[in-house]
Every structure is written in structure tokens, then in C-alpha cells.
N, C-alpha and C positions, 0 to 999 in steps of 0.2 A: 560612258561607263562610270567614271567618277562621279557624276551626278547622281547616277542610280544606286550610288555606293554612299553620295551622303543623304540621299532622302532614306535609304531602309536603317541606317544611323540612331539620323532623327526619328522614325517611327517606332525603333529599337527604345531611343529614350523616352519617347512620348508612352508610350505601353508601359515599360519601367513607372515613370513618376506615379501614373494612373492606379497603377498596382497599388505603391505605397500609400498614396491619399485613400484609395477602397479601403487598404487593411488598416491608418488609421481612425476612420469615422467608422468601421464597423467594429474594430476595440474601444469609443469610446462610447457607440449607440450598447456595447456588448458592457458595459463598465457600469453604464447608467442602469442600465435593464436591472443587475446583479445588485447594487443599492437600493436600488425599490422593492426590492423581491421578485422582481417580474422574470424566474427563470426559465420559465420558455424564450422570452424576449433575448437573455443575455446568450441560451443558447444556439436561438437562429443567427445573432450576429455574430458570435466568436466560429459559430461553423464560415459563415462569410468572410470573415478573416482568414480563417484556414484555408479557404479556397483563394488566397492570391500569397500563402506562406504556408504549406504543411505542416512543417515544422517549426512556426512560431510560437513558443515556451510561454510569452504571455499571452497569446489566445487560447493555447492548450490549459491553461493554469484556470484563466476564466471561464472556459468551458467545465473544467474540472470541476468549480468549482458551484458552477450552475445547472450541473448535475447532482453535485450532494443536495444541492437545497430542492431542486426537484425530484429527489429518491429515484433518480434513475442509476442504481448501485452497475447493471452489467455495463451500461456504457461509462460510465465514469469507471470500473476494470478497467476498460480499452484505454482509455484516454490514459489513464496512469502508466499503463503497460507503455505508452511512447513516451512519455515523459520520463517516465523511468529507467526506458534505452537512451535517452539523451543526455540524465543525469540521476546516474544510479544513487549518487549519493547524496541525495538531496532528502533529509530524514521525514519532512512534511509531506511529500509524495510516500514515503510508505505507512504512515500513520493516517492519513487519510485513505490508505488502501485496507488498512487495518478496520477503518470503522465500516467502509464496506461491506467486507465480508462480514464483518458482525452484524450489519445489516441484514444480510443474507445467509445468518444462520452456519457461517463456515468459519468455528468457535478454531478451530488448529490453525489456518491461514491466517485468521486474524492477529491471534498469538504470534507469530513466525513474523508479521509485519510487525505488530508491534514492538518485538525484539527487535527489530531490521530497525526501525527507525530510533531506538534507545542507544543502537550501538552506535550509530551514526554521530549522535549529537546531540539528541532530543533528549532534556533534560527530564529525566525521572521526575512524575510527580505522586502527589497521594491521589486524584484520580486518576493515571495511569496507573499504578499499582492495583487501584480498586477494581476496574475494569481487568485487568488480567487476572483480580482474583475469584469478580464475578465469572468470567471466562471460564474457567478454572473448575469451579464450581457447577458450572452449566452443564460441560461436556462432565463430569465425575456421575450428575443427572443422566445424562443419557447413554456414559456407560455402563451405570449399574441396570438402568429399561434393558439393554443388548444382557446383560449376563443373563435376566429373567427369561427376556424372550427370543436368544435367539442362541441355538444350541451350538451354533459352529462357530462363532465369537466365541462366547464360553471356553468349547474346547481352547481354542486358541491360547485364549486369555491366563488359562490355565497351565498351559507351558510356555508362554512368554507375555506377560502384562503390558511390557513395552512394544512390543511388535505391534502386538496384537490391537494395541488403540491407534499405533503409526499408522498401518494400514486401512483403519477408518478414518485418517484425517484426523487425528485429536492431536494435540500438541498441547499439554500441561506447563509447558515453557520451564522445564526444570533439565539442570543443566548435568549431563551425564556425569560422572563420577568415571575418574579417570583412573589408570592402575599408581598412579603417580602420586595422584591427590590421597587416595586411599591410602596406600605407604606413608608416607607423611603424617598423615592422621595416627593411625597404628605408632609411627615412633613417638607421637608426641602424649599419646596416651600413656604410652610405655614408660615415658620418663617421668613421668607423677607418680609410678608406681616403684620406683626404683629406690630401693631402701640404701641410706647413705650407711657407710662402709664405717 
């Protein structure tokens, strides 16, 4: 019985070791690939990788990553979508979730990431700015198309502006106005206007 208890041991470690040498020569066949441009290459091996570690963060990252460069936007979604349950706050997974969807034409989620990822950490830039203001610009494009052509937006639109572009997915990334902020404002207008005694 102790023999059969140290041979399934060793065949315990022997599997183990085997595991790690597969995932790292398919992280560095997946590494290579990703430098050359070869993004199918990088993403057969980091899926290879993933089959001896699910959840390993640097084969998820290079898969991510050799999906952007192969435009494949709905599986690099997924991909992000785990990485981003593993490490919600890691601002470079929501900015790359952000180009995405911009990718894919979904101008409010894009925005909503891109916020996600500023607030994190990701240093404001003048191209991030300009992209949110192209953003911005795009969906103002297509909801003024909807007021022309499409009569029940419109109505919408016409009693609530804000709703009404929420529930088509638009996000202009501007930041509510709170009853607080408003008051504040009002007093301090007020006091400009206050004639000294």
C-alpha cells in the first residue's frame, strides 16, 4: 500500500512539472508569435497555455493582446471580461475594453470604459480626451439620424434627453449635476452679486 501511495506521488509530480514546462514554452512560442505579428500564432499558443492554467493572467494578457492585433474585438470582450473578474482594477484591461467597443461601433460602452479606466489610474491624455471627444461627437451624429428618423426616440427624447439616449446605449461621459453641486454654484454666483453695505 505505501508503494502505491508513493508511485501515484510521483506521477502526481510528474503531471505537475509537465503542466508547467507545457505552459511555459507555450507562453514563450505565444510571446514570440506576438513580436513578429504572427497573431493567430500567439493566439494558438496562449490558448495552449490556458489549457494547463485557466486562469493564468499572463497568458490571458497575451491572448488579449493577440486578439487586438487580430481584430478579433467579441473574443478579446471575453477574454477581458475574465481578466477583469480577476483584476477589476487594473485600468489597462478597461481601456483596451474601451477600444473594443469603439471598434465595434458601441460609442456608450466605450465611453463608460474609458471613464473606468481614468478613474483607475490611467493618466488623462490629449489623445484620450480627443477620442472621447470624437466619441462624443459620433453618437450627437447618430442622435440627431434617430430624432429625424425615428418617431419614438423623438418622442422620448422630448421628455427626457437624458433617458432617452441611456436607453440607446449613448453615454456622452458628462457628469450628472448633483442637487449639491447646483446649490453651491447658485451661492457662489450669489455672492458676486451682493452689493457691499
Amino acid at each position: 500500500m505505501g508503494s502505491n501511495a508513493h508511485l501515484s506521488v510521483d506521477r502526481d509530480s510528474r503531471r505537475d512539472k509537465n503542466r508547467r514546462v507545457n505552459l511555459h514554452l507555450a507562453m514563450i512560442h505565444a510571446e514570440l508569435g506576438l513580436a513578429a505579428g504572427n497573431a493567430e500564432a500567439a493566439i494558438k499558443f496562449a490558448k495552449e497555455a490556458l489549457q494547463a492554467d485557466a486562469l493564468h493572467v499572463g497568458a490571458l494578457e497575451l491572448l488579449a493582446k493577440a486578439q487586438w492585433q487580430a481584430g478579433q474585438c467579441d473574443e478579446l470582450l471575453s477574454t477581458l471580461r475574465t481578466l477583469i473578474e480577476l483584476n477589476p482594477y487594473e485600468p489597462g484591461y478597461h481601456s483596451l475594453q474601451a477600444g473594443a467597443y469603439q471598434s465595434m461601433g458601441l460609442c456608450g460602452s466605450a465611453v463608460e470604459s474609458y471613464m473606468r479606466a481614468v478613474d483607475l489610474g490611467m493618466p488623462k491624455s490629449v489623445e484620450m480626451d480627443a477620442m472621447i471627444e470624437d466619441l462624443r461627437r459620433w453618437q450627437g451624429g447618430l442622435v440627431t439620424s434617430l430624432l429625424s428618423t425615428d418617431p419614438v426616440f423623438k418622442a422620448s427624447y422630448e421628455q427626457d434627453p437624458a433617458r432617452a439616449c441611456r436607453e440607446r446605449g449613448f453615454n456622452f461621459a458628462i457628469p450628472p449635476e448633483t442637487t449639491e453641486h447646483i446649490i453651491r454654484e447658485r451661492e457662489s454666483r450669489a455672492a458676486v452679486f451682493v452689493r457691499p453695505s
